[in-house]
N, CA, C and O atoms as a Maestro MAE file, in Angstrom:
{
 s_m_m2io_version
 :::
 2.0.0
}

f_m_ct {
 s_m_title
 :::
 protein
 m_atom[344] {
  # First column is atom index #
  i_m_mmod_type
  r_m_x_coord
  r_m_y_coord
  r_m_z_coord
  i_m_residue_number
  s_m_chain_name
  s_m_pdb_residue_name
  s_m_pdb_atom_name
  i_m_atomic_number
  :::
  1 25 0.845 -1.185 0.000 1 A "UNK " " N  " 7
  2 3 0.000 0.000 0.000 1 A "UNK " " CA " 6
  3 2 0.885 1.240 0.000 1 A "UNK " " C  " 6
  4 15 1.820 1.319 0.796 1 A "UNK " " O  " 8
  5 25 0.585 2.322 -0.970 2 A "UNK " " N  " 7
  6 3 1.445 3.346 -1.350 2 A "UNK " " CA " 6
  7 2 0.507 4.845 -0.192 2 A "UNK " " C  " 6
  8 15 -0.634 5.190 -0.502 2 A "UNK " " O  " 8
  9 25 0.869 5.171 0.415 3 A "UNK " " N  " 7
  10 3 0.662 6.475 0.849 3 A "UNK " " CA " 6
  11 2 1.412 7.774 -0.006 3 A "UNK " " C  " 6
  12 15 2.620 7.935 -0.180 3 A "UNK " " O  " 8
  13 25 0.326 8.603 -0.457 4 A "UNK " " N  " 7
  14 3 0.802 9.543 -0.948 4 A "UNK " " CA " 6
  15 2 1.490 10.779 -0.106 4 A "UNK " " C  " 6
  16 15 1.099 11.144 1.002 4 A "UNK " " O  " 8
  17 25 2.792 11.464 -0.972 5 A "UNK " " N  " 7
  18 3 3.439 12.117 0.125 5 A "UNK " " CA " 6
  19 2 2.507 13.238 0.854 5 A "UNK " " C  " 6
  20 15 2.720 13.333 2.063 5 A "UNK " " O  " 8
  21 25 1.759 13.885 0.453 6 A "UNK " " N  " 7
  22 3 1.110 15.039 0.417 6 A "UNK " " CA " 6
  23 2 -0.117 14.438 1.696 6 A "UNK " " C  " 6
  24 15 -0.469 15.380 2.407 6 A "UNK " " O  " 8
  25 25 -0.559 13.555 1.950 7 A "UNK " " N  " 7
  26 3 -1.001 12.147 2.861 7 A "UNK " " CA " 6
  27 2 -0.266 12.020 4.198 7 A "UNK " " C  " 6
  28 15 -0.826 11.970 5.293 7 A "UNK " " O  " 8
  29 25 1.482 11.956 3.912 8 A "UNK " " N  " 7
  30 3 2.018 11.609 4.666 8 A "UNK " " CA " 6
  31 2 2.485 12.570 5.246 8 A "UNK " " C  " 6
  32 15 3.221 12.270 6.186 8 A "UNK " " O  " 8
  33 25 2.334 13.731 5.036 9 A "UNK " " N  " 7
  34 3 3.072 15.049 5.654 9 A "UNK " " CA " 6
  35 2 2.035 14.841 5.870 9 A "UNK " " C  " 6
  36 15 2.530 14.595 6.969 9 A "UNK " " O  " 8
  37 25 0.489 14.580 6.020 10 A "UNK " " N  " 7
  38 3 -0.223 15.610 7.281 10 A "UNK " " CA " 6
  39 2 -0.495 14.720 7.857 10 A "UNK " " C  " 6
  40 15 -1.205 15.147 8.768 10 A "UNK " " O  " 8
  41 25 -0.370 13.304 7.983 11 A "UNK " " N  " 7
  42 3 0.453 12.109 8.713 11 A "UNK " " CA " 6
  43 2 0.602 12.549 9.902 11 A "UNK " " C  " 6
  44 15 0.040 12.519 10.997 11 A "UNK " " O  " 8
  45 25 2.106 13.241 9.068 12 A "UNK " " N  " 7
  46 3 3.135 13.515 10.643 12 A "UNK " " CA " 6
  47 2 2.888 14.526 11.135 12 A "UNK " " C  " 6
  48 15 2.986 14.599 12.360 12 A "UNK " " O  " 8
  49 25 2.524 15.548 10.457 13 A "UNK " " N  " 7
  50 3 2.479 17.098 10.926 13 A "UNK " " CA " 6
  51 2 1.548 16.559 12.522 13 A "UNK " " C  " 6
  52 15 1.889 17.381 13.372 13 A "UNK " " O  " 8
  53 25 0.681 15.655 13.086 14 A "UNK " " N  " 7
  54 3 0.037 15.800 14.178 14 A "UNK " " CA " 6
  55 2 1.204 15.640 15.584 14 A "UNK " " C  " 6
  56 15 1.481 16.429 16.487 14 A "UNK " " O  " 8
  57 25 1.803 13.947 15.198 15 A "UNK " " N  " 7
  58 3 3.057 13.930 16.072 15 A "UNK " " CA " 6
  59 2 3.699 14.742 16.218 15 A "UNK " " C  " 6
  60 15 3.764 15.078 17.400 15 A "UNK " " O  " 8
  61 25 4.592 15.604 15.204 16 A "UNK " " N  " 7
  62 3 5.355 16.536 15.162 16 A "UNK " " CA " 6
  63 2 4.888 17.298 16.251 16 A "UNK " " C  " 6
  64 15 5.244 17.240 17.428 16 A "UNK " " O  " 8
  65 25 3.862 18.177 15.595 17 A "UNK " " N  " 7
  66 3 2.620 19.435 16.191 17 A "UNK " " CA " 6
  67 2 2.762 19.039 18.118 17 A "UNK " " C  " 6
  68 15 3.232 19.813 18.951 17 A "UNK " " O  " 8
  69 25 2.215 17.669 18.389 18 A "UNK " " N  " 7
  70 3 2.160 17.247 19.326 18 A "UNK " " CA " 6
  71 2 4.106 18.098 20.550 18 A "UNK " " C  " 6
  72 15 4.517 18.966 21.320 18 A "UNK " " O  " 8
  73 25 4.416 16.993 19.823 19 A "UNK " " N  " 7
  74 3 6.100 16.990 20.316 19 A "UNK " " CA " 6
  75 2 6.528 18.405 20.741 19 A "UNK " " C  " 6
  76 15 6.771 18.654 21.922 19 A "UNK " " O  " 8
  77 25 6.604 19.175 19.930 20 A "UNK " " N  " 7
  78 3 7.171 20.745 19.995 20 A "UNK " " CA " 6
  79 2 6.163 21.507 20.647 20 A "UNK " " C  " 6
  80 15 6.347 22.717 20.782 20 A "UNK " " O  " 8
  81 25 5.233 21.028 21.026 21 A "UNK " " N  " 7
  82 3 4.153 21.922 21.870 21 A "UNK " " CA " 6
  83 2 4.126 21.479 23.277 21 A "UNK " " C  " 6
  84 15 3.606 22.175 24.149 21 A "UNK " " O  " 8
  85 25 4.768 20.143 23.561 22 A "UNK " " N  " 7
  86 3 4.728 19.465 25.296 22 A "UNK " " CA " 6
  87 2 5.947 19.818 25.889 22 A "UNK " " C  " 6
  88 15 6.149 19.815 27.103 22 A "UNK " " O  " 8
  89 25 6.926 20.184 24.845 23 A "UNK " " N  " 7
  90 3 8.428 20.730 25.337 23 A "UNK " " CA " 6
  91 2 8.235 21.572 26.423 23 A "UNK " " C  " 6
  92 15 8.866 21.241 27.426 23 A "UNK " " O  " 8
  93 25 7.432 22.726 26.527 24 A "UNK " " N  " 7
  94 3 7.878 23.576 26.838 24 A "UNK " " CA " 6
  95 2 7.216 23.122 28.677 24 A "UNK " " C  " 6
  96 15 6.037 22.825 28.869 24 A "UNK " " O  " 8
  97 25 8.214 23.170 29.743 25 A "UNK " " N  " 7
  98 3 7.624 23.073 30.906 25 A "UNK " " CA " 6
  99 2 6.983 23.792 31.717 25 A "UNK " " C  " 6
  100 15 6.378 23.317 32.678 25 A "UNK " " O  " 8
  101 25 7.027 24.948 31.458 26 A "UNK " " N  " 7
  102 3 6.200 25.986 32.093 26 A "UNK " " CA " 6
  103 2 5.855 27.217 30.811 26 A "UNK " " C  " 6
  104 15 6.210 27.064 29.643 26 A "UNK " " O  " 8
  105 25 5.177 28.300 31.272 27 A "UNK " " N  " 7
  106 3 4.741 29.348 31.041 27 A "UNK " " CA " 6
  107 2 5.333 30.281 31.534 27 A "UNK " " C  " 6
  108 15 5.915 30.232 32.618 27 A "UNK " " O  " 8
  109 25 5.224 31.745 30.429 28 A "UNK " " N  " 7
  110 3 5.562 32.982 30.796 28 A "UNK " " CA " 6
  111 2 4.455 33.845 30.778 28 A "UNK " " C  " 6
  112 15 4.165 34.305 29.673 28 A "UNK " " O  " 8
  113 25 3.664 34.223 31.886 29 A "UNK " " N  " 7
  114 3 2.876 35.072 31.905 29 A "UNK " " CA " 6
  115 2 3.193 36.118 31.797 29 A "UNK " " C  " 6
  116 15 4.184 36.475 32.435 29 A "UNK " " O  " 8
  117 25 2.446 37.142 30.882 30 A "UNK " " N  " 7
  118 3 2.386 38.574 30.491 30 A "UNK " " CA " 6
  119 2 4.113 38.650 29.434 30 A "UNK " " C  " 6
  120 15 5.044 39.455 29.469 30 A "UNK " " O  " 8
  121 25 3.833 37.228 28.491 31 A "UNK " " N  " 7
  122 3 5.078 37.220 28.282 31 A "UNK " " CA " 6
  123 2 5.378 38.917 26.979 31 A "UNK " " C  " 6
  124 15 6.404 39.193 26.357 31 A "UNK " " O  " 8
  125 25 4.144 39.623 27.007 32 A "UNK " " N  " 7
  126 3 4.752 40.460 26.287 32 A "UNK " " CA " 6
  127 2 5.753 41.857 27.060 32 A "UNK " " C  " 6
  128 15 6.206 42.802 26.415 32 A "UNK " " O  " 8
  129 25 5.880 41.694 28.242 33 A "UNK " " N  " 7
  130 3 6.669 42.338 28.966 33 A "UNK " " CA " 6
  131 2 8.154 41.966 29.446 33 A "UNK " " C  " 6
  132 15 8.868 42.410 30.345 33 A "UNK " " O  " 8
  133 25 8.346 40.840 28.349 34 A "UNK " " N  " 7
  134 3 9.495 40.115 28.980 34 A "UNK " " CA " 6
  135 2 10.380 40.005 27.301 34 A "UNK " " C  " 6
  136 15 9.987 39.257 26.406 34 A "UNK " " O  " 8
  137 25 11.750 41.033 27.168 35 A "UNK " " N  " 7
  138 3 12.406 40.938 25.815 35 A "UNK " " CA " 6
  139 2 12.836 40.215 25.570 35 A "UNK " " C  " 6
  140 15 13.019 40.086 24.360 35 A "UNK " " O  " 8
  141 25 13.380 39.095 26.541 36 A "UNK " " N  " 7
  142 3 14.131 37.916 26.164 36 A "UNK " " CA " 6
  143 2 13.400 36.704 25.891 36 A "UNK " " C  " 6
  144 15 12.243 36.803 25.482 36 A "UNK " " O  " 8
  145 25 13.829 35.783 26.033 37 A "UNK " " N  " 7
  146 3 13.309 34.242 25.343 37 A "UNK " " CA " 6
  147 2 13.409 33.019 26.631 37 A "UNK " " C  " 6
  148 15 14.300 32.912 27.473 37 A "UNK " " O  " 8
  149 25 12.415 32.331 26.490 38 A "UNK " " N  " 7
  150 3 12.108 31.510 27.908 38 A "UNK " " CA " 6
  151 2 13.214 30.895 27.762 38 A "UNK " " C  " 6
  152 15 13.169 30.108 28.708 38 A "UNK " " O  " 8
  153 25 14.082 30.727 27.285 39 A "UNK " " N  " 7
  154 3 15.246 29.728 27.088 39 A "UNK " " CA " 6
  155 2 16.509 30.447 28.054 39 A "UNK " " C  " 6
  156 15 17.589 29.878 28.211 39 A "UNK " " O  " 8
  157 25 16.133 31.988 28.759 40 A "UNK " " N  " 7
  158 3 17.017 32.412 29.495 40 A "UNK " " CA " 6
  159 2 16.581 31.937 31.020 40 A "UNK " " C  " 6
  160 15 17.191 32.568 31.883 40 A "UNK " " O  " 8
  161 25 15.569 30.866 31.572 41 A "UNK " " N  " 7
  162 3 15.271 30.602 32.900 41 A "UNK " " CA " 6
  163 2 16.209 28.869 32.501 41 A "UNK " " C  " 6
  164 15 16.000 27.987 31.668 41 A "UNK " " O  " 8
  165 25 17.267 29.064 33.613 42 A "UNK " " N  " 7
  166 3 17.726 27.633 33.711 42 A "UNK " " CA " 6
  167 2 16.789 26.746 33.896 42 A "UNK " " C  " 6
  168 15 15.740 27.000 34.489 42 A "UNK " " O  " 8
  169 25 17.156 25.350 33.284 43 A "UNK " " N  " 7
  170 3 16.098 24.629 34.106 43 A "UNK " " CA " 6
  171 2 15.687 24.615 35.427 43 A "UNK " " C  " 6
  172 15 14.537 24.903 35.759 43 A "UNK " " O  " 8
  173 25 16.904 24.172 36.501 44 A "UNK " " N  " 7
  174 3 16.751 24.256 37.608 44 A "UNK " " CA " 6
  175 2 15.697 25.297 38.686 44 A "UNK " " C  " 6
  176 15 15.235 25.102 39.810 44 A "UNK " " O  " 8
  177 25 15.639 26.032 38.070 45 A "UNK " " N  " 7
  178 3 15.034 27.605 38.544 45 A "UNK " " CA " 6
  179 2 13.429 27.299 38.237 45 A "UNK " " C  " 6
  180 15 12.660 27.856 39.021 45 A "UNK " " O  " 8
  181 25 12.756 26.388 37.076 46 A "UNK " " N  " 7
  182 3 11.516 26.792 36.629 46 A "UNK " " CA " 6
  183 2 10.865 26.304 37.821 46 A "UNK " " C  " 6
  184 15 11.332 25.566 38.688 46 A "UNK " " O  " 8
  185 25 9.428 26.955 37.718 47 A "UNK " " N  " 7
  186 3 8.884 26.431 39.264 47 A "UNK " " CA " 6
  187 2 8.568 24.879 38.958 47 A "UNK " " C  " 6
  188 15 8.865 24.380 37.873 47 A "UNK " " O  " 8
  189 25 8.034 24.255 39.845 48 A "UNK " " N  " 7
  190 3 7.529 23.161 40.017 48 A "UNK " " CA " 6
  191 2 5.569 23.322 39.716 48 A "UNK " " C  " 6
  192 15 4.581 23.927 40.132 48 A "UNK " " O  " 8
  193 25 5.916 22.486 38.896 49 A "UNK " " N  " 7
  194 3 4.275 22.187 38.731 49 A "UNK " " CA " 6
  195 2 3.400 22.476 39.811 49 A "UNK " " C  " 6
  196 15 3.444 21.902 40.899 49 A "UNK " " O  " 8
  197 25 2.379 23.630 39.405 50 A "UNK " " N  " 7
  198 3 1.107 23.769 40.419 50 A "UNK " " CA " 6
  199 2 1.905 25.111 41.196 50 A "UNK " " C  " 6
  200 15 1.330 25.422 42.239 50 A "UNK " " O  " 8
  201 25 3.100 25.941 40.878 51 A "UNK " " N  " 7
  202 3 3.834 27.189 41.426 51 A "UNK " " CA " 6
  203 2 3.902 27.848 40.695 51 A "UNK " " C  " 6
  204 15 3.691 27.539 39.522 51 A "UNK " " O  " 8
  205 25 4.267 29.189 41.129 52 A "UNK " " N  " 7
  206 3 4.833 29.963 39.841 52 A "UNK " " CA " 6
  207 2 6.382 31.108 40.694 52 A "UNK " " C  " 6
  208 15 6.640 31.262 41.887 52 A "UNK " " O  " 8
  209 25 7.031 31.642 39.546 53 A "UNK " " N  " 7
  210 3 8.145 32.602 40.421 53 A "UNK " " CA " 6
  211 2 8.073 33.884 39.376 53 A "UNK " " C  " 6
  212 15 7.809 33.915 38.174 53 A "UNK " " O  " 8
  213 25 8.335 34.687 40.100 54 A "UNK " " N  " 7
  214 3 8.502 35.990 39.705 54 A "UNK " " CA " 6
  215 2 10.144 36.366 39.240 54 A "UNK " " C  " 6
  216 15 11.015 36.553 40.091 54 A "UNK " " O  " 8
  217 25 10.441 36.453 37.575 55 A "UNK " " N  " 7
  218 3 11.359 36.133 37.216 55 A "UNK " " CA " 6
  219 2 11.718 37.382 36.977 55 A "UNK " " C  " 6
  220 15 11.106 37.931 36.061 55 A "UNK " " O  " 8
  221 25 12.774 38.182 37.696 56 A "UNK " " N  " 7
  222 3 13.199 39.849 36.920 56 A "UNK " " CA " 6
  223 2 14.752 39.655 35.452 56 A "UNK " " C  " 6
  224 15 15.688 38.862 35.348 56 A "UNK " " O  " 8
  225 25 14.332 40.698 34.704 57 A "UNK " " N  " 7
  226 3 14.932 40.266 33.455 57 A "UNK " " CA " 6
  227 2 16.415 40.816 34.155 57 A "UNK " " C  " 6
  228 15 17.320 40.251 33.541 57 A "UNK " " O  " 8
  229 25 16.805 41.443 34.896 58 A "UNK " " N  " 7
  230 3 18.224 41.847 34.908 58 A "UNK " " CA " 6
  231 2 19.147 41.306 35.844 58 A "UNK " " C  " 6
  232 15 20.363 41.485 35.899 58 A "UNK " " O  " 8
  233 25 18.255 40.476 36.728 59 A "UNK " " N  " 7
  234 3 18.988 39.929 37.852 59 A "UNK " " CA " 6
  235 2 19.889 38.217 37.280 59 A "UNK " " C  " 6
  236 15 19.634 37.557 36.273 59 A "UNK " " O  " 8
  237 25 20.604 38.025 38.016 60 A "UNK " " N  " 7
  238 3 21.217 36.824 37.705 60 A "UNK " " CA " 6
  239 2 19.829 35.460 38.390 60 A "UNK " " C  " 6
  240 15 19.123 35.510 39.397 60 A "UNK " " O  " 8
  241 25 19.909 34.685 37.595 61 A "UNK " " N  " 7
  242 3 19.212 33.227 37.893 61 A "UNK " " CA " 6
  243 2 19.388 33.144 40.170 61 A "UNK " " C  " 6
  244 15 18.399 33.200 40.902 61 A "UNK " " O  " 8
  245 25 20.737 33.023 40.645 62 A "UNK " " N  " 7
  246 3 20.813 33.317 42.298 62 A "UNK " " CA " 6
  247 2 19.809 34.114 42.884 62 A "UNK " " C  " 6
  248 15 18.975 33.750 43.712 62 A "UNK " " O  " 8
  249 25 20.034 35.801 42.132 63 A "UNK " " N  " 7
  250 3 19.438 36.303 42.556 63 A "UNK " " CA " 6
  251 2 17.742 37.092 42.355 63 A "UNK " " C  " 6
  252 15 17.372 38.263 42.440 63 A "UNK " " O  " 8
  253 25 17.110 35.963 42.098 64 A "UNK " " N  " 7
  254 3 15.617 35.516 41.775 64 A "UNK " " CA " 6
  255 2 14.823 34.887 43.208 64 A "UNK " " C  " 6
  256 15 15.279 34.001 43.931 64 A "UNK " " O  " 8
  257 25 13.678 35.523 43.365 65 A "UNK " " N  " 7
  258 3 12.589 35.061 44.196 65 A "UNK " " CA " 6
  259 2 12.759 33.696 44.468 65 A "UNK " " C  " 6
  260 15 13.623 33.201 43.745 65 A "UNK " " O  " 8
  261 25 12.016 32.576 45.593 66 A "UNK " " N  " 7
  262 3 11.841 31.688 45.653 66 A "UNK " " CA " 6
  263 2 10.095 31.345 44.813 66 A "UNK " " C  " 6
  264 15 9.137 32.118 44.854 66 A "UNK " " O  " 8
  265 25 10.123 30.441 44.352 67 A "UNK " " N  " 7
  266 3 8.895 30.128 43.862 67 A "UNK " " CA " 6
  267 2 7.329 30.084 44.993 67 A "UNK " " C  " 6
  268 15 7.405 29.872 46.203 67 A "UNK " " O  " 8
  269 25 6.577 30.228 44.563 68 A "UNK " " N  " 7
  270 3 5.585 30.321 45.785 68 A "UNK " " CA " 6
  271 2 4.016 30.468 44.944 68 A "UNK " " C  " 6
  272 15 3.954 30.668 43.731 68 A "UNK " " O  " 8
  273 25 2.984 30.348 45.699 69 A "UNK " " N  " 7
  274 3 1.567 30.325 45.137 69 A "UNK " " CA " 6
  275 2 1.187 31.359 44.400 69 A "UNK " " C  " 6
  276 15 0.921 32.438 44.929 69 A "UNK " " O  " 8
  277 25 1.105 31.148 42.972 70 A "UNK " " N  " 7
  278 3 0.651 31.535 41.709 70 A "UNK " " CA " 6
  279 2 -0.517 32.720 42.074 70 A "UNK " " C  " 6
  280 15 -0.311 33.803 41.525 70 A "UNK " " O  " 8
  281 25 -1.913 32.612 43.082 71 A "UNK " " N  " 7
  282 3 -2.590 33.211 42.947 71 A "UNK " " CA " 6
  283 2 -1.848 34.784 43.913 71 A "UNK " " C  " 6
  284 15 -2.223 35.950 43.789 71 A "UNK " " O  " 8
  285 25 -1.099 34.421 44.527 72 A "UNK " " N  " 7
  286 3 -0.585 35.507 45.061 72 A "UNK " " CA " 6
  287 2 0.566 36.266 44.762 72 A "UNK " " C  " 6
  288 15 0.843 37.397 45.161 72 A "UNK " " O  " 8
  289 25 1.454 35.233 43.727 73 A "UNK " " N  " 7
  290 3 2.600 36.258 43.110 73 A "UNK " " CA " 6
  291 2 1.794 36.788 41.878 73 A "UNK " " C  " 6
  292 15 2.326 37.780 41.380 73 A "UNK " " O  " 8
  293 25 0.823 36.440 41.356 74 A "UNK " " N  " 7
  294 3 0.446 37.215 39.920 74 A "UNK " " CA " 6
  295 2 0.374 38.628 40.686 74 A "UNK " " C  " 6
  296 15 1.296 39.298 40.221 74 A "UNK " " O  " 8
  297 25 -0.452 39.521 41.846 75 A "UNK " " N  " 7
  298 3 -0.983 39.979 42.484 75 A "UNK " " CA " 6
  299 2 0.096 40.997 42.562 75 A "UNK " " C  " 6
  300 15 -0.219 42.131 42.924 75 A "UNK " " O  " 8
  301 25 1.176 40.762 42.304 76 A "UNK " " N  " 7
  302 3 2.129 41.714 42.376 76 A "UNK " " CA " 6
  303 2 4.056 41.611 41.887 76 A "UNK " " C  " 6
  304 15 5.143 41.638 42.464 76 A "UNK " " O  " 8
  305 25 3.489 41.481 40.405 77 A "UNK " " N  " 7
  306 3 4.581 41.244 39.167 77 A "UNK " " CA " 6
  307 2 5.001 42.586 38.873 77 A "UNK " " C  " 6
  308 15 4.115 43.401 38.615 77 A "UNK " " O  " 8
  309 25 6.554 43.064 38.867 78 A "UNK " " N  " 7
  310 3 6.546 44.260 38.765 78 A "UNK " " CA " 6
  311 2 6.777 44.664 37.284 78 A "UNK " " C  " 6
  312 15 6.955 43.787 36.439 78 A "UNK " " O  " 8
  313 25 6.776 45.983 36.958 79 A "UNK " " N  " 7
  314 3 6.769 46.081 35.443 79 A "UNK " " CA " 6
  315 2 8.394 45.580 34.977 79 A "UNK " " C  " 6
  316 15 8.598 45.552 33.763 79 A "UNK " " O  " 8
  317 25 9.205 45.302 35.629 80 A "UNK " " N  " 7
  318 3 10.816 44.342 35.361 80 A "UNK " " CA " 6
  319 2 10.444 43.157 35.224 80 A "UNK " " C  " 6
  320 15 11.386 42.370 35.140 80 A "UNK " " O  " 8
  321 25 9.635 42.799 35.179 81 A "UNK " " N  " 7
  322 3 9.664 41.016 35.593 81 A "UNK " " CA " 6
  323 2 8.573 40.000 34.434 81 A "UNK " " C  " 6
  324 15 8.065 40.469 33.416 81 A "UNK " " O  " 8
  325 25 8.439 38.843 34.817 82 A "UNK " " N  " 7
  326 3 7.272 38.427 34.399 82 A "UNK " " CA " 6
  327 2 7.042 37.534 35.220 82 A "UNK " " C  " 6
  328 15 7.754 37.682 36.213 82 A "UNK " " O  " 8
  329 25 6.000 36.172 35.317 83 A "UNK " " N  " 7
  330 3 5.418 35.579 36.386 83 A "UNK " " CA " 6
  331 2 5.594 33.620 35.274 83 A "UNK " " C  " 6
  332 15 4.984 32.939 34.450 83 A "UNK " " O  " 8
  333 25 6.848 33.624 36.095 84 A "UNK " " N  " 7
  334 3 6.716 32.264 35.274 84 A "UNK " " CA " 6
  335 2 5.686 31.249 35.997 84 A "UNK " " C  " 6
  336 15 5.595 31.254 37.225 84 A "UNK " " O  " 8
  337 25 4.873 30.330 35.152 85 A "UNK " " N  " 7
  338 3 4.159 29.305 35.877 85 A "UNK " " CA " 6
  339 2 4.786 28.030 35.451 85 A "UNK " " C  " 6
  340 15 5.288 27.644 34.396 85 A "UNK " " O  " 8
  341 25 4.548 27.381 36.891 86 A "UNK " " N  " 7
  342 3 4.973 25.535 36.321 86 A "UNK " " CA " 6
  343 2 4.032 25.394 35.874 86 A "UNK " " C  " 6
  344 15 3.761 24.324 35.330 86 A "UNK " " O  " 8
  :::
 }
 m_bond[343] {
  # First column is bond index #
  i_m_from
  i_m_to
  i_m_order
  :::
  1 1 2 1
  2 2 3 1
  3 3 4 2
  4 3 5 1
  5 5 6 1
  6 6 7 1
  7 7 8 2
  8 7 9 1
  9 9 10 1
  10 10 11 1
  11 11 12 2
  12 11 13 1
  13 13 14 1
  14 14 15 1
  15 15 16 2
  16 15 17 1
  17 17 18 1
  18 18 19 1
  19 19 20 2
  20 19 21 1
  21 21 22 1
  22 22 23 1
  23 23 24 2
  24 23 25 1
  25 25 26 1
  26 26 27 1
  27 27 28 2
  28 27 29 1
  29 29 30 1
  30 30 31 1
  31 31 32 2
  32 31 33 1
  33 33 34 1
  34 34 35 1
  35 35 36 2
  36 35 37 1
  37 37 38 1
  38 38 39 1
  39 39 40 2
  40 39 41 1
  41 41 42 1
  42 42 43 1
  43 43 44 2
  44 43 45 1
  45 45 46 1
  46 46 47 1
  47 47 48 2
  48 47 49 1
  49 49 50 1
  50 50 51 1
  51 51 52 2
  52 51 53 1
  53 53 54 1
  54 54 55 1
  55 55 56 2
  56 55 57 1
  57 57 58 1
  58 58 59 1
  59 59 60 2
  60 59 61 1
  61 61 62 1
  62 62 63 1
  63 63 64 2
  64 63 65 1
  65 65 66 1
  66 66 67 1
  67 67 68 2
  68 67 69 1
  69 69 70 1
  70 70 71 1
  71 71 72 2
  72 71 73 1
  73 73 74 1
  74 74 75 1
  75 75 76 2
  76 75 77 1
  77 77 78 1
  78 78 79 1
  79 79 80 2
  80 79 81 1
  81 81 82 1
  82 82 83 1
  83 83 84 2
  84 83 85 1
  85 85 86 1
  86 86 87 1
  87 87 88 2
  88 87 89 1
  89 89 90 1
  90 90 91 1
  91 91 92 2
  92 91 93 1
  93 93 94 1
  94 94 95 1
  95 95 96 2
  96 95 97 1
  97 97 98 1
  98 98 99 1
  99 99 100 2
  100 99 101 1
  101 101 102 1
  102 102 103 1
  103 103 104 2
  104 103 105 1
  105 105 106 1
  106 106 107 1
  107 107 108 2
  108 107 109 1
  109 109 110 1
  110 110 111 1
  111 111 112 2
  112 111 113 1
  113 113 114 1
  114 114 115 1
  115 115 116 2
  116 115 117 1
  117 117 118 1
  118 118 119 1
  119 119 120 2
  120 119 121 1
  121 121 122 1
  122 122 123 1
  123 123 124 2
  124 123 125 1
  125 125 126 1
  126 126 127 1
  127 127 128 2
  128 127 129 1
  129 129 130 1
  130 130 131 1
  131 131 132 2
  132 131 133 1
  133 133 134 1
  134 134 135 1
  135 135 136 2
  136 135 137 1
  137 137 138 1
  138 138 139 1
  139 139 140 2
  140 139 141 1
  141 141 142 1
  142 142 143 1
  143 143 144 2
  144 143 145 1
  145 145 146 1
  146 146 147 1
  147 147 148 2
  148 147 149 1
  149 149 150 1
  150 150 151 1
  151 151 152 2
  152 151 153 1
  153 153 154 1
  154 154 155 1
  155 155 156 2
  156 155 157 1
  157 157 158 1
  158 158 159 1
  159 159 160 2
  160 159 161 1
  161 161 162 1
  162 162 163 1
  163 163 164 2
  164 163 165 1
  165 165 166 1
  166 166 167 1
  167 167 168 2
  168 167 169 1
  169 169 170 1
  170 170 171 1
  171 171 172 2
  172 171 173 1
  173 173 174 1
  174 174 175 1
  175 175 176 2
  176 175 177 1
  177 177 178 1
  178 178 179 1
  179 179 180 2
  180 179 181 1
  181 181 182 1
  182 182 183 1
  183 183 184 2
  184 183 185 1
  185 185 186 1
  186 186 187 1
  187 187 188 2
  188 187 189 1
  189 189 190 1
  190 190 191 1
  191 191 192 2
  192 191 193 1
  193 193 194 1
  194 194 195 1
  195 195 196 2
  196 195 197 1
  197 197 198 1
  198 198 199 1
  199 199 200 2
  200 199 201 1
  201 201 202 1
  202 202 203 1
  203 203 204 2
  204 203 205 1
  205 205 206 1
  206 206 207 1
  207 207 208 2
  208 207 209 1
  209 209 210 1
  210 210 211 1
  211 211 212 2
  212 211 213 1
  213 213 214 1
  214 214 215 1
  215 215 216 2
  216 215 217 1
  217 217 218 1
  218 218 219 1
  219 219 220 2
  220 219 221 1
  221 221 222 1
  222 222 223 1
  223 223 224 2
  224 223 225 1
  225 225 226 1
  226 226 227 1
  227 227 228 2
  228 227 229 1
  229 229 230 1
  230 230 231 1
  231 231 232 2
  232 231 233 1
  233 233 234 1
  234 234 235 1
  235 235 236 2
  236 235 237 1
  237 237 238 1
  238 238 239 1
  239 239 240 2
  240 239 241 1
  241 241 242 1
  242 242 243 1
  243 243 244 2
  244 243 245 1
  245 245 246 1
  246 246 247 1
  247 247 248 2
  248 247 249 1
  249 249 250 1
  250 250 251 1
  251 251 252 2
  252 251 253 1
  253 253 254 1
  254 254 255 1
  255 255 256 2
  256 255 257 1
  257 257 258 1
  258 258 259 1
  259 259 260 2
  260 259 261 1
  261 261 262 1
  262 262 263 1
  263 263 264 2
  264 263 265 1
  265 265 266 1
  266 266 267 1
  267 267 268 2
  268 267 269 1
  269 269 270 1
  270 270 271 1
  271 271 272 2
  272 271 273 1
  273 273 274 1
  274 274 275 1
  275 275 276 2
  276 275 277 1
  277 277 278 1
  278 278 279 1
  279 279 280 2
  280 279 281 1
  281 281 282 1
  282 282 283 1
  283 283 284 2
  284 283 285 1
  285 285 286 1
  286 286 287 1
  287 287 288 2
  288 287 289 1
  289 289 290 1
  290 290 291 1
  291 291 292 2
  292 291 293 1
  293 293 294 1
  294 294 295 1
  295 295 296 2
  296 295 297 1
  297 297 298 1
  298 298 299 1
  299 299 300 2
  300 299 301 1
  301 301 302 1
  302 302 303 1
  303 303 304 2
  304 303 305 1
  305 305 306 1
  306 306 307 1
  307 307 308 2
  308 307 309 1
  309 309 310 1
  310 310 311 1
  311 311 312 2
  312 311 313 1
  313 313 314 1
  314 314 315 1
  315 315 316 2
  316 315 317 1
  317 317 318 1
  318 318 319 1
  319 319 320 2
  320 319 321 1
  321 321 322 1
  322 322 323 1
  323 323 324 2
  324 323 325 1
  325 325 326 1
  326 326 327 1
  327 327 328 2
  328 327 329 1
  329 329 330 1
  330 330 331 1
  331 331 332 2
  332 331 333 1
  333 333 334 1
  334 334 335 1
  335 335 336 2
  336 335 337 1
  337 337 338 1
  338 338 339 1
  339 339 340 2
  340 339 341 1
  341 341 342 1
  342 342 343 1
  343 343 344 2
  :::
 }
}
């Protein structure tokens, strides 16, 4: 049985689609206030699932917040920062 290519690209395009969309482990809230690229939060640093941290763009990764409850750091993100979620 011959599958046509045009068939088989939208085949894969779902896996693919799938794959590159579960990568990412957390969120950047209000990411339009934030110039850089989520790829500048080490891993180590992202919160843990069900947290979030208040990430400022100029400080070093050390000197960053501890992670803590989402409904109360959104509440007060400063205009430096953004509100990463696990």
């Amino acid at each position: 049985m011959r599958i046509s290519t045009s068939r088989f690209h939208r085949l894969l395009a779902l896996p693919i689609f799938a794959v590159l969309t579960s990568c990412a482990a957390y969120s950047v809230v209000n990411s339009d206030r934030y110039s850089g690229s989520s790829s500048a939060v080490p891993a180590e640093y992202i919160p843990s699932p069900g947290f979030c941290r208040i990430w400022y763009k100029n400080r070093t990764p050390e000197q960053q917040p501890a992670q803590g409850d989402c409904d109360k750091l959104k509440q007060d993100v400063p205009d430096n920062a953004v509100l990463l979620k696990g």
